[in-house]
SESE-718083 format. One record per residue (C-alpha): x negated, y negated, z negated; residue in one letter. Coordinates in nm, 3 decimals. Layout:
{pati {X,Y,Z},"a"}
...
//
This chain:
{pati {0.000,0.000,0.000},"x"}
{pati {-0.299,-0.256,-0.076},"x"}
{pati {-0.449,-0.225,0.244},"x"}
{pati {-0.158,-0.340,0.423},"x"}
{pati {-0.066,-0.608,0.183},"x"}
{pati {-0.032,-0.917,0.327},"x"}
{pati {-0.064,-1.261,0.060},"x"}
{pati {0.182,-1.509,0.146},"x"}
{pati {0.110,-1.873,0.076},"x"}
{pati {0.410,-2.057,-0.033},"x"}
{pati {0.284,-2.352,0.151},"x"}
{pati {0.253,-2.198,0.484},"x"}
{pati {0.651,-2.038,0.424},"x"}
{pati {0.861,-2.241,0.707},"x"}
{pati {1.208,-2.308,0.658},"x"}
{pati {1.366,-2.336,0.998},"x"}
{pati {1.443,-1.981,0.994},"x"}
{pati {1.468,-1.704,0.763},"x"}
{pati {1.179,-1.511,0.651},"x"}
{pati {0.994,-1.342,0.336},"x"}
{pati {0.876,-1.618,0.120},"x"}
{pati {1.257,-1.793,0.160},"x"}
{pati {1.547,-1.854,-0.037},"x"}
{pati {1.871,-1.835,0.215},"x"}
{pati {2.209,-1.891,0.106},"x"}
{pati {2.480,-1.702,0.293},"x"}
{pati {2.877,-1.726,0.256},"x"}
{pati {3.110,-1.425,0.293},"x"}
{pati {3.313,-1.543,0.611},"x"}
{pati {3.558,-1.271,0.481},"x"}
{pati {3.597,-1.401,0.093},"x"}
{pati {3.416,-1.725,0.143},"x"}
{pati {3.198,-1.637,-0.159},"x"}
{pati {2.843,-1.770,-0.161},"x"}
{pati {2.548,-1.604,-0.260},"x"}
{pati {2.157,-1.715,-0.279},"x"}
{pati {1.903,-1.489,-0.225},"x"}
{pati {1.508,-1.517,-0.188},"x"}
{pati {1.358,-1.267,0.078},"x"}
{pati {1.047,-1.065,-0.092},"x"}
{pati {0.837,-0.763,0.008},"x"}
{pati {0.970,-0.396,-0.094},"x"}
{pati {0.740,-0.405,-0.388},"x"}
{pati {0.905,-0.733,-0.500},"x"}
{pati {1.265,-0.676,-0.453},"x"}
{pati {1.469,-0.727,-0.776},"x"}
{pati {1.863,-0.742,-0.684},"x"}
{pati {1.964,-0.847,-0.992},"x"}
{pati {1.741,-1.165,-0.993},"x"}
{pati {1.898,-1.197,-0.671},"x"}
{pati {1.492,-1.143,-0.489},"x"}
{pati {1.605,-0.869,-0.185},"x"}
{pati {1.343,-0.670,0.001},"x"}
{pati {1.267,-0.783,0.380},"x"}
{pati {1.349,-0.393,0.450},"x"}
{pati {1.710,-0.376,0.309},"x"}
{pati {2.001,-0.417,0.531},"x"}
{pati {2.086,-0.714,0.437},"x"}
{pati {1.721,-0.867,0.421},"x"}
{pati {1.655,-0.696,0.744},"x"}
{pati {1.947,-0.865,0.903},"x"}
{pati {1.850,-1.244,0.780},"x"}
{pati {1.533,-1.256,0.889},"x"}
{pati {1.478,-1.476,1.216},"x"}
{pati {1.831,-1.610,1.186},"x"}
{pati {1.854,-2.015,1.146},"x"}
{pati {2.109,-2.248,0.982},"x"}
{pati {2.470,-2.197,1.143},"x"}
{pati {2.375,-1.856,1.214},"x"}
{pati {2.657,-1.579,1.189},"x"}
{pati {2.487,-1.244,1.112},"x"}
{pati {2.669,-0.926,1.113},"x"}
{pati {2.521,-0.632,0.894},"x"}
{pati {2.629,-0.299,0.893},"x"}
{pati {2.663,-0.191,0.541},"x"}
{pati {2.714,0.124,0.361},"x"}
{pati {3.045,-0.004,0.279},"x"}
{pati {3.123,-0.089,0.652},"x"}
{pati {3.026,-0.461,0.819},"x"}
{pati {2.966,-0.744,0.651},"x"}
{pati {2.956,-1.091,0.834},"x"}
{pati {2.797,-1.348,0.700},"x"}
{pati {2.724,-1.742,0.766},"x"}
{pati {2.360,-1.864,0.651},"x"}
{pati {2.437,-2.155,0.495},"x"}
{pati {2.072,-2.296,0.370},"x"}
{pati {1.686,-2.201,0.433},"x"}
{pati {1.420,-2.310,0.163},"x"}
{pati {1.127,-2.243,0.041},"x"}
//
């Protein structure tokens, strides 16, 4: 796992799109519920500090997207649409 590590400087994280190192906020276009999450490595991930891996569906479907994106992600509980609301560092 080390030799692939990869350090990520916070200052180099951009925020026009979504990416590891980034805290996106997304709204449920289905419930209109918002949520917040920061995009971390596998190693990282802690769901209930709301920190989701960059391999997860839901991680895995963010990343690239920009603001006013519409993402769909295919869940274990079926699809999930959501609207990405907010990209920062």
């Amino acid at each position: 796992m080390l030799k692939d590590a990869e350090v990520i400087n916070e200052e180099d994280v951009q925020t026009t799109e979504v990416n590891v190192g980034t805290t996106v906020r997304i709204q449920d276009l289905e419930t209109d519920e918002e949520f917040s999450y920061k995009i971390v490595g596998t190693t990282e991930a802690d769901p209930l500090n709301n920190k989701i891996s960059n391999a997860s569906p839901v991680g895995k479907a963010l990343i690239g997207n920009k603001v006013g994106d519409e993402v769909e992600i295919e869940a274990p509980a079926g699809k999930i649409s959501y609207k990405v609301l907010a990209i920062k560092k």
